[in-house]
LUMKEVO-272387 format. One line per 8 residues: number of its first residue (from 0); for each residue x, z, y of C-alpha. Coordinates in steps of 0.02 Angstrom, whole numbers. Example, Ala and Ser with C-alpha at 12.3 -4.5 7.8 and 13.67 -1.06 7.14 Angstrom:
LUMKEVO-272387
0	615,390,-225 | 684,357,-53
***
This chain:
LUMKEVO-272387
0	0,0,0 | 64,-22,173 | 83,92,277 | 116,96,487 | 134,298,462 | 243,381,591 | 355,545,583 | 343,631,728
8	450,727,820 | 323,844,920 | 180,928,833 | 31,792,778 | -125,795,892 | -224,806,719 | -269,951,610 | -279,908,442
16	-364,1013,276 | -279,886,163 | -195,1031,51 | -334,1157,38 | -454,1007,-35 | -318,953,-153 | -319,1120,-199 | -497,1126,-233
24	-481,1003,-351 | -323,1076,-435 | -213,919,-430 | -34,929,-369 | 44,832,-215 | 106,712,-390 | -84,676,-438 | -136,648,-266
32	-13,527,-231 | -55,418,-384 | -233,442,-351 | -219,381,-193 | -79,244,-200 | 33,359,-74 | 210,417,-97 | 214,600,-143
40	338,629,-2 | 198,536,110 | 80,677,28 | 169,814,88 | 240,749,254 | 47,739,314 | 6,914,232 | 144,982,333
48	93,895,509 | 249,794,513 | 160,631,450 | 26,533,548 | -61,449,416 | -118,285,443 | -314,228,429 | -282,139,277
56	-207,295,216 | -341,410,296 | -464,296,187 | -351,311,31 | -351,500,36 | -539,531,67 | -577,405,-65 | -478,506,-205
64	-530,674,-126 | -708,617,-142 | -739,665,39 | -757,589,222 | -612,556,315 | -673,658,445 | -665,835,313 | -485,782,320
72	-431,774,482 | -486,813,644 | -414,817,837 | -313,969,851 | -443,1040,1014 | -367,1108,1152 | -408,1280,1136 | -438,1348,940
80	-582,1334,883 | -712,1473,845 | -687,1557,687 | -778,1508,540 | -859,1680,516 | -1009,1659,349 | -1109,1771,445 | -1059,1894,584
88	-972,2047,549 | -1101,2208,617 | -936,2315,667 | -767,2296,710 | -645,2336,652 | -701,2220,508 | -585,2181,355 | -640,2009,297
96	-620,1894,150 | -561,1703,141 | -623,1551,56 | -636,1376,49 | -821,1309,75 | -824,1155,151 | -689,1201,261 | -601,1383,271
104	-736,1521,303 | -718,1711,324 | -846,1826,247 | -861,2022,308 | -828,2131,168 | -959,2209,77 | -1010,2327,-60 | -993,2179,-228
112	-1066,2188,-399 | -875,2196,-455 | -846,2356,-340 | -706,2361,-199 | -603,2193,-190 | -432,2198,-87 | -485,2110,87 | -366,1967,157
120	-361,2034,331 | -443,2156,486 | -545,2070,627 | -522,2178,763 | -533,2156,968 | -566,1958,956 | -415,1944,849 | -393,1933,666
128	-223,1996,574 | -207,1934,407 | -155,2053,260 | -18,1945,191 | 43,1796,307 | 132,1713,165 | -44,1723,56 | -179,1596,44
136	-320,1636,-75 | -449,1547,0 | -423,1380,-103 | -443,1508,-261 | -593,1624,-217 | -748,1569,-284 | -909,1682,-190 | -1067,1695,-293
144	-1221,1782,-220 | -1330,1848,-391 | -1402,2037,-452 | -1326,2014,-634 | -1266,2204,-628 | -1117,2132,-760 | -1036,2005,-650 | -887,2111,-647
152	-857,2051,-839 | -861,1883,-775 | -754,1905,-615 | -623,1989,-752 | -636,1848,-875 | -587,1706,-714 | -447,1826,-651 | -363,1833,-829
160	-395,1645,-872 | -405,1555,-711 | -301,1651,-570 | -471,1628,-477 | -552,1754,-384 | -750,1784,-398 | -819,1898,-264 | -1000,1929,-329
168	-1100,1972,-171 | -1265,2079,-228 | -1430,1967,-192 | -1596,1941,-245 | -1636,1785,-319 | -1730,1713,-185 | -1599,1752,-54 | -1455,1708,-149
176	-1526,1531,-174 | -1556,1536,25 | -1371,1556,40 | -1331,1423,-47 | -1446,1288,27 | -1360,1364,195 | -1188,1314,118 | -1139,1509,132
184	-1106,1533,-59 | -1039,1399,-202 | -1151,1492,-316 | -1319,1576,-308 | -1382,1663,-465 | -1578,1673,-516 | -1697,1747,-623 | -1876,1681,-557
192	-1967,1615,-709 | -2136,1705,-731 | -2219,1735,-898 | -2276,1576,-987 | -2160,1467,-864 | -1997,1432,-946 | -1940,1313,-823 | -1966,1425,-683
200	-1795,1431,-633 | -1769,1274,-612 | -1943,1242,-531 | -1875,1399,-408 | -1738,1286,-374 | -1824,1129,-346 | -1934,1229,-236 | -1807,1304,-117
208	-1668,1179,-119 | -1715,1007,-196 | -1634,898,-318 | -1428,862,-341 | -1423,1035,-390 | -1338,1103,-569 | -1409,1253,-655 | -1278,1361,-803
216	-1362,1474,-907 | -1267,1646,-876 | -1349,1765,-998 | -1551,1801,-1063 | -1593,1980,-1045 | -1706,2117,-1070 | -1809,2160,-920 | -1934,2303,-896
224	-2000,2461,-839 | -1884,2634,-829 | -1950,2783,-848 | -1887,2969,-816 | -1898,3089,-979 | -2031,3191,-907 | -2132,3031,-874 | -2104,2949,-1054
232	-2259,2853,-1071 | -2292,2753,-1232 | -2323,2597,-1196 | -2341,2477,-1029 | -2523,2506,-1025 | -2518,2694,-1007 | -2370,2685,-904 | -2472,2569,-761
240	-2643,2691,-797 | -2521,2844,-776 | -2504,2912,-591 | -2334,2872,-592 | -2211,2844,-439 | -2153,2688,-436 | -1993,2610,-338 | -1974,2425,-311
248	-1872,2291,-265 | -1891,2177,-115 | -1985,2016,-111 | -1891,1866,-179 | -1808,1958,-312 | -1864,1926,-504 | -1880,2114,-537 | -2015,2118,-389
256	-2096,1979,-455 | -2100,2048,-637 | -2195,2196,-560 | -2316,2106,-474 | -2360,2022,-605 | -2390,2205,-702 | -2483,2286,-553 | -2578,2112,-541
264	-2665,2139,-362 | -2622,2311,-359 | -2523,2356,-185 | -2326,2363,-219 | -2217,2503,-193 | -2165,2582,-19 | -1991,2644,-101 | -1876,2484,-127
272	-1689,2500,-228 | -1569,2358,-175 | -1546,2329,-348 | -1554,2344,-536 | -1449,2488,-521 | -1518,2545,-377 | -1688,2556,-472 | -1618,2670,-603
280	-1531,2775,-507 | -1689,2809,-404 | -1781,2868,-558 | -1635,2966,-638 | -1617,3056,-474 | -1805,3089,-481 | -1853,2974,-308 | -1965,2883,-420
288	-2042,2911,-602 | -2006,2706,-656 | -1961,2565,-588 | -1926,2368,-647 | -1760,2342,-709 | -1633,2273,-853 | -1603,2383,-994 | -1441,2379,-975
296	-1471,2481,-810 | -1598,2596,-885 | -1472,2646,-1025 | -1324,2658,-917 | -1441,2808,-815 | -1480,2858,-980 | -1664,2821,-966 | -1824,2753,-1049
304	-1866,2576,-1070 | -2011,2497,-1110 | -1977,2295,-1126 | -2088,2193,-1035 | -1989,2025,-1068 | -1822,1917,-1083 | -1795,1802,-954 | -1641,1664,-915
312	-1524,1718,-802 | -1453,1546,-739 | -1342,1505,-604 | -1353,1384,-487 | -1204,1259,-393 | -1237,1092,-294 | -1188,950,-382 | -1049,875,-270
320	-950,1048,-308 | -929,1011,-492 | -781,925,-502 | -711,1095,-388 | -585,1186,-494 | -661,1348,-475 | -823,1296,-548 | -719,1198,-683
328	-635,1369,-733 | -813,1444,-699 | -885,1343,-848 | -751,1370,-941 | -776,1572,-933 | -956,1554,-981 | -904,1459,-1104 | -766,1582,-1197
336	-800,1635,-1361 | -731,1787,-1298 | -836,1819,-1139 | -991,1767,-1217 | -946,1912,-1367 | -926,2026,-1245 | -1094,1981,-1147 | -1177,1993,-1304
344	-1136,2169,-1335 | -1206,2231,-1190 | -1377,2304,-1209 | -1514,2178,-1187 | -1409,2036,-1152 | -1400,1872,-1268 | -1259,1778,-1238 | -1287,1624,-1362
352	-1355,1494,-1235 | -1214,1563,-1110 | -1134,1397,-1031 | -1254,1284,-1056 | -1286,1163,-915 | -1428,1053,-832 | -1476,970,-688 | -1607,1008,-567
360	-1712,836,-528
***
């Protein structure tokens, strides 16, 4: 290919996200280069800012990157450009988090499903000071919004097998697939499939997003009603006749929809958990006398359970992020005879459809 590149001697008036996308997709300046009919030298001269490319080469790059030429370079503006904050941080100071989502983003650091996750740097007084200067884990970290109270299992499995880094922010289903038609999250997890409908997730997807979406079957498990032991009704039926207190979940997530369903008309709950834990926890403590939850919650508080169903617990990616590493080593967790062992041994979780993958049309 021909080329009317120039080195420069002064910095480039471009900005360029050439390496963090080649990243993404886990190819080496080597792979880029033949995919792209550059030199590799040419590859990393531009990565560096000491290369202008040409627009034949511009076009070569996006083509292979599967991307605009535009996502790779831009004017460098005069004055930097806002930061690419997910949401707005409530407080400062503010340690923050770092990943690659259609361009770098920063996400405040919250409470995760996985526990407390080292931070890659403090926002403070407009400025932000990274943790490690040399360290660049944004191209790695994969952020999944989901209530699956055993995503830590999964974050462990990518660490060990993929270097990757899975930050599993707690969400209900509904809001978690909100983030992700937002572009806030590369994966939202859901559990939305009422009783007789067993393409509900899917449908939930269709609903809030649209096609060119992927679903992966994560786990099925065990939902249904916790009780306290001086409670302990026998069955479902006595346990909605009993006068019982009941704690809920908010609206959009499956376990609030699995109790409507039970209290059919009835009003819902004015004491809401955050979670499936959350739930528990509020009976065990004796806030509430049962709540809608996963077994394996109720028997980590050491509670009763009274199954009310198994649902699919799928998650959800866009389609154009499939060829993105992360996901690849995402699938490729799921997929572990290994992982999908240890899923199974948890209580009320079936891990033999774990992996499996179709599209949302």
């Amino acid at each position: 290919m021909a080329r009317t590149d120039t080195i420069m001697a002064k910095p480039p008036s471009f900005e360029t996200s050439l390496r963090g996308r080649r990243l993404l997709r886990g190819w080496s300046q080597e792979e880029l280069a033949r995919a792209s009919g550059l030199s590799r030298a040419g590859v990393s001269a531009i990565e560096i800012g000491r290369l202008v490319p040409s627009a034949a080469a511009a076009l070569a790059l996006a083509a292979a990157l599967g991307c605009r030429v535009e996502d790779l370079f831009r004017l460098r503006a005069a004055a930097p450009p806002a930061v690419a904050w997910a949401w707005p941080p409530e407080r400062e100071p503010c340690r923050y988090w770092e990943a690659d989502l259609d361009g770098p983003k920063r996400f405040p650091v919250e409470p995760t499903v996985a526990g407390a996750l080292p931070h890659d740097g403090v926002f403070e007084s407009g400025r932000f000071r990274k943790r490690d200067d040399d360290a660049d884990d944004g191209p790695r970290t994969l952020i999944l919004a989901g209530c699956d109270p055993a995503a830590g299992l999964l974050a462990a499995e990518l660490a060990r097998t993929a270097d990757v880094r899975l930050i599993p922010l707690p969400r209900s289903s509904r809001a978690a697939l909100a983030m992700l038609g937002r572009g806030l999250v590369h994966v939202a997890g859901a559990h939305l499939a009422r009783a007789g409908e067993p393409d509900g997730n899917a449908g939930a997807v269709r609903e809030a997003l649209g096609a060119g979406y992927r679903l992966v079957r994560a786990a099925r498990w065990e939902e249904g009603i916790v009780t306290a032991p001086s409670a302990s009704p026998s069955s479902i039926g006595e346990a909605l006749r009993s006068n019982l207190r009941w704690v809920g979940r908010e609206a959009g997530s499956g376990a609030r929809q699995c109790l409507d369903e039970l209290f059919d008309g009835r009003r819902p709950p004015r004491r809401l958990a955050s979670d499936h834990r959350g739930v528990a926890e509020a009976v065990r403590q004796g806030w509430a006398d049962a709540g809608v939850c996963l077994r394996l919650a109720g028997e980590e508080a050491g509670l009763g359970f009274l199954p009310v169903r198994r649902e699919d617990y799928d998650l959800c990616f866009p389609e154009r992020f499939e060829e993105d590493v992360r996901i690849q080593a995402l699938l490729r967790a799921l997929r572990s005879p290994a992982y999908r062992r240890l899923l199974g041994e948890l209580p009320g979780y079936d891990g033999a459809e774990t992996g499996a993958l179709r599209t949302v049309d």
